[in-house]
N, C-alpha and C positions, 0 to 999 in steps of 0.2 A: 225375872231377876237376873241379874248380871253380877257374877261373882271374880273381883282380878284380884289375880294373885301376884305380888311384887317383891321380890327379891332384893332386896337392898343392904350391899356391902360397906361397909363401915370404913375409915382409916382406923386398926387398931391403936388405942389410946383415945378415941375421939365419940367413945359410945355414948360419954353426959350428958357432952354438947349436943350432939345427935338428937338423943333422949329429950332435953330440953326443947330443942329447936322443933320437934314434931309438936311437940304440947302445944308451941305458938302457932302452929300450921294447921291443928285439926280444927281449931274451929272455923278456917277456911277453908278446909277439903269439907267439913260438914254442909256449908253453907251451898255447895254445887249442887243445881236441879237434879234429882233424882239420887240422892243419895240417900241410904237406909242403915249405913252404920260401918266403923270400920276397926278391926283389930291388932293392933304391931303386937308380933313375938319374936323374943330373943331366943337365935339358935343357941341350943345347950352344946354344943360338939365344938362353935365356932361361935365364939360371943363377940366378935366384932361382925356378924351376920345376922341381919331382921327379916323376916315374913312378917310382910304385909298384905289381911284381904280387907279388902273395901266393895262391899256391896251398895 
């Protein structure tokens, strides 16, 4: 298994859309051969900052 870990910074003010926009995204990251599941978390120190892992 292959674990990537993604760092993805935000434009502060712009984390809804964000938010939203991945919703409509995962079910095409889902849909990629070999994929096993994937989880966004908002940093707590820096909430316009997401960890992203996708296995």
């Amino acid at each position: 298994m292959i674990l990537e870990v993604a760092i993805l910074d935000v434009r502060p003010g712009s984390e809804d859309a964000f938010e939203a926009s991945f919703r409509e995204a995962r079910p095409i990251i889902a849909s990629i051969d070999g994929y096993l599941g994937l989880e966004p978390q908002r940093c707590v120190e820096k909430p316009s900052r997401y960890v992203l892992l996708v296995r």
